[in-house]
C-alpha positions in Angstrom: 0.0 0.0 0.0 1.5 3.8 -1.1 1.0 6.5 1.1 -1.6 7.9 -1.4 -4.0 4.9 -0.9 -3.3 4.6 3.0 -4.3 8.9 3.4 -7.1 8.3 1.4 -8.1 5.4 3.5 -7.6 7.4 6.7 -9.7 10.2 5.0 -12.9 7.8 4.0 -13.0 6.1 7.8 -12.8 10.1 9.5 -15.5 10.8 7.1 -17.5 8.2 8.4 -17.4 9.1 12.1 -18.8 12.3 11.4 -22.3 11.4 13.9 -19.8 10.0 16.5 -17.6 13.4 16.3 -20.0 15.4 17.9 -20.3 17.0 21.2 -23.5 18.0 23.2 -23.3 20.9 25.0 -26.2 20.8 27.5 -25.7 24.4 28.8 -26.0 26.3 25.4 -28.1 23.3 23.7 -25.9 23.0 20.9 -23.9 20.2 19.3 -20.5 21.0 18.3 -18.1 18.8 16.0 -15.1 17.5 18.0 -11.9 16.9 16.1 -10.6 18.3 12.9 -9.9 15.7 9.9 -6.2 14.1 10.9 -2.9 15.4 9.3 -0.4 12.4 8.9 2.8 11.5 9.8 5.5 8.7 8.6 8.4 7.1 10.4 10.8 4.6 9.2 10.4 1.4 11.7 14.0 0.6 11.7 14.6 4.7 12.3 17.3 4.7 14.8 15.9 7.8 16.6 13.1 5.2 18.3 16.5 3.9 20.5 17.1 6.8 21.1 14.3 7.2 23.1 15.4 4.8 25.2 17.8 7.3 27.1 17.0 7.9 30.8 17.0 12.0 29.8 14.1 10.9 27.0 11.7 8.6 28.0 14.0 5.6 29.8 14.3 2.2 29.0 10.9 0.9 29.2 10.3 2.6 25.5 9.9 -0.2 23.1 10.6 0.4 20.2 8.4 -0.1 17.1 10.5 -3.3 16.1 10.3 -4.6 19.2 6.3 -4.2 20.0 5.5 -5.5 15.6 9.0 -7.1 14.8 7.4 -7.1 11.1 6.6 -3.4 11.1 8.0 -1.1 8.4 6.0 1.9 9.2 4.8 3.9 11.6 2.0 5.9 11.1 1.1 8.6 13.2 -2.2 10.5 13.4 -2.7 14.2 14.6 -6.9 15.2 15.5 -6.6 19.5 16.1 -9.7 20.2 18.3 -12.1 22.1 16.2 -12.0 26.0 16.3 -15.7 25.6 17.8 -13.9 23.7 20.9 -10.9 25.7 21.3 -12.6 29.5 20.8 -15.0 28.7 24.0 -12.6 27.1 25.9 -10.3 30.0 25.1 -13.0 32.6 26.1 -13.6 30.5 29.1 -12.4 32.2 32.7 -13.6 29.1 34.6 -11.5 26.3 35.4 -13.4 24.4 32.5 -15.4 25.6 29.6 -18.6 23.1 29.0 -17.0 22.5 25.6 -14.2 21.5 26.9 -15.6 19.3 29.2 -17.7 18.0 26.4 -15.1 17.9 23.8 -12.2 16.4 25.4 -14.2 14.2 27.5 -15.8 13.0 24.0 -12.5 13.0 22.0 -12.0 9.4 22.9 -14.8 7.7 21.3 -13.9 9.5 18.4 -10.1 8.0 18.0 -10.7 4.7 19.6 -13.4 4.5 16.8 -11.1 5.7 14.1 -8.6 3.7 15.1 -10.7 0.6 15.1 -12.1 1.3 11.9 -8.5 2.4 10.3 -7.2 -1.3 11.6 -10.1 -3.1 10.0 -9.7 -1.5 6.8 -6.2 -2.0 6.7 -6.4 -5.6 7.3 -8.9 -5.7 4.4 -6.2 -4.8 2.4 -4.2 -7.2 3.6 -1.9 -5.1 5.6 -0.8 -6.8 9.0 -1.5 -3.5 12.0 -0.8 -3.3 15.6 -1.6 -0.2 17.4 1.3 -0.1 20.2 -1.5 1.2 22.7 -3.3 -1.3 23.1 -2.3 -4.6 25.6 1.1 -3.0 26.2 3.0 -5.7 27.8 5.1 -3.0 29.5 3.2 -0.5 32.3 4.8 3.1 33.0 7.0 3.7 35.2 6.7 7.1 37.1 9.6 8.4 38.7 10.2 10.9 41.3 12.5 13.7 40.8 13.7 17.1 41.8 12.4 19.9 38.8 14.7 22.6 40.6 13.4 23.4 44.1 10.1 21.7 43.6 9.3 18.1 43.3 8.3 16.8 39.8 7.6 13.4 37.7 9.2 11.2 35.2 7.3 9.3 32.9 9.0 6.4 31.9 6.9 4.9 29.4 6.8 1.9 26.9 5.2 4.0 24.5 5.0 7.8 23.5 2.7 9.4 21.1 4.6 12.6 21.3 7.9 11.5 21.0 6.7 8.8 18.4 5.1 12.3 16.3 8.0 13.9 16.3 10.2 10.8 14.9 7.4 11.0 12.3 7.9 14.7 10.9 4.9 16.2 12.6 6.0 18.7 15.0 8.5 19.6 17.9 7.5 20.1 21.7 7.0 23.4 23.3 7.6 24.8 26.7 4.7 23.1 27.6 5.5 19.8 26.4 2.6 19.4 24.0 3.5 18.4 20.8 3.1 21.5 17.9 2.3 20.3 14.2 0.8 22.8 11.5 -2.2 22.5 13.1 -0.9 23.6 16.7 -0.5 21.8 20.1 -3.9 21.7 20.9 -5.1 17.9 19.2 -5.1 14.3 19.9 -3.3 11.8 18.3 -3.0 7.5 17.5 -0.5 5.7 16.4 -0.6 2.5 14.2 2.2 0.3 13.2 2.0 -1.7 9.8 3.7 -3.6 8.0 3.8 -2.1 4.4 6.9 0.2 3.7 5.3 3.9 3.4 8.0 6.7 2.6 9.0 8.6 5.9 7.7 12.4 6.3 10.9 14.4 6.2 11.9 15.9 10.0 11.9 19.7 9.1 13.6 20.2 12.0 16.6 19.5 13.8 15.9 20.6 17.4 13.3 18.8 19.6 12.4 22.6 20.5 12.6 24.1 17.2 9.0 25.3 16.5 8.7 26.6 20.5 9.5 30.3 20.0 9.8 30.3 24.0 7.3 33.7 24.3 6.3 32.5 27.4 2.1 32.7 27.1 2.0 29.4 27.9 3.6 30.4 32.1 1.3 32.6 32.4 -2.1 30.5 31.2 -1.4 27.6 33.7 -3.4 28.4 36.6 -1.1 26.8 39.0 2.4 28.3 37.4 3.3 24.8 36.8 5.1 25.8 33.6 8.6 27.9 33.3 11.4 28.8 31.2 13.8 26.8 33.4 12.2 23.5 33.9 9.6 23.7 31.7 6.1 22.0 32.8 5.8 20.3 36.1 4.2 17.1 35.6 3.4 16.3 39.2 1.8 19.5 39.6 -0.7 18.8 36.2 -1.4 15.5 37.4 -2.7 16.8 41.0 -4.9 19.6 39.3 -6.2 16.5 37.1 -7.0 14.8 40.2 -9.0 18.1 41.3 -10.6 18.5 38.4 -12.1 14.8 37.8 -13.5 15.1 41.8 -15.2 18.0 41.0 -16.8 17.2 37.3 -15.6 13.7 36.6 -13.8 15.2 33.4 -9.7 15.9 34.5 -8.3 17.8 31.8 -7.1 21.6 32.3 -5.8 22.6 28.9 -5.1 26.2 29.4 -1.4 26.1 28.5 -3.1 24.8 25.0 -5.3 27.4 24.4 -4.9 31.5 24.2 -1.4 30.8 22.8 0.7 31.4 19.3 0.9 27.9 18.9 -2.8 26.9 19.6 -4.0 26.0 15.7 0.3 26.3 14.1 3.7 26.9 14.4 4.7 30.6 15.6 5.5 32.7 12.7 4.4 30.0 9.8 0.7 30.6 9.6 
């Protein structure tokens, strides 16, 4: 399978989630669409930057690599969802600690990948490509690891798979202050990987930086509401995962999302739109 049949694949199963991509917002009575079509990336299997990942100042060892989760892979496919403007522009405008489309939207954004996902892996196998998404029955859990961030205690995420860092070994973006990924379509998305087994020709890394696109203005440090994020140590993860905590006791839905909103790199990459 070329990469013009597999896009055009990926295109005819988003198309067809188009009822399931929809949130209800109960406050203003409206439905909004969730997720924007997906932009793709493409990553070598055998890419030598997936050991890399296995450095302790990366991810750690627990990363598998794509050979070792699919030892028949050739490809790596990586998929990035941007939030619809309708999602982002109230939760933008939103002073609250969650907008209700944000509640809505992210907390429906899941049905919406897991769906595509399924759907991708079935039609891929049609075609008699062999998939594994490296999500799914990882045979590795995360390790979290304690650490000093400077003068405040943080977290290490030592995990057997990263979308993010798995993104940016595909062409799609570098990280940000924040950590969030930023693509062409911004830091503010969702993403799924897939691995197959069909060689598709790798998206050129425009980049050679892990930072590169992060112009380092700083909105992002002053949208957290806890100051989680700064210039010298970057985003605190312990820190995001207690305001998650908070957040989910309160409306069952944990994600803050300011630092993704309300900033250059929202919807593109500072300076290229």
């Amino acid at each position: 399978m070329d990469k013009q049949r597999f896009t055009a694949l990926a295109a005819d199963v988003f198309a067809g989630l188009t009822d399931l991509n929809r949130a209800h917002l109960p406050v203003e009575d409206v439905d909004l669409p969730i997720l924007d079509a997906p932009i793709i990336g493409f990553a070598a299997s055998d890419d030598p930057i997936f050991d890399s990942f296995k450095d302790p100042h990366v991810i750690g060892d627990n990363f598998l690599t794509p050979l070792e989760r699919m030892p028949d892979a050739k490809t790596v496919a990586v998929f990035y969802f941007s939030f619809t403007e309708e999602v982002r522009s109230r939760h933008r405008a939103c002073t609250e600690a969650q907008s209700e489309a944000w509640n809505e939207g992210y907390g429906g954004h899941g049905k919406v990948v897991v769906a595509f996902a399924k759907t991708m892996v079935a039609a891929l196998e049609s075609e008699g490509v062999r998939v594994v998404n490296p999500t799914w029955d990882m045979e590795h859990p995360t390790t979290t690891i304690p650490y000093n961030n400077g003068d405040e205690d943080d977290l290490w995420f030592n995990a057997p798979w990263s979308t993010r860092h798995v993104a940016y070994a595909a062409g799609l973006g570098t990280f940000g202050l924040h950590k969030h990924i930023i693509t062409e379509k911004g830091c503010c998305g969702a993403m799924v990987t897939l691995l197959v087994d069909c060689a598709i020709e790798p998206t050129p890394r425009k980049y050679s930086d892990p930072y590169e696109y992060c112009t380092h203005c700083g909105v992002c440090t002053t949208r957290c509401p806890l100051h989680a994020i700064t210039f010298e140590h970057s985003r605190n993860l312990k820190k995001c995962a207690g305001r998650t905590r908070e957040l989910m006791a309160v409306s069952g839905k944990g994600n803050c999302a300011k630092c993704m909103v309300a900033v250059p790199c929202e919807a593109g990459i500072p300076g290229r739109r």
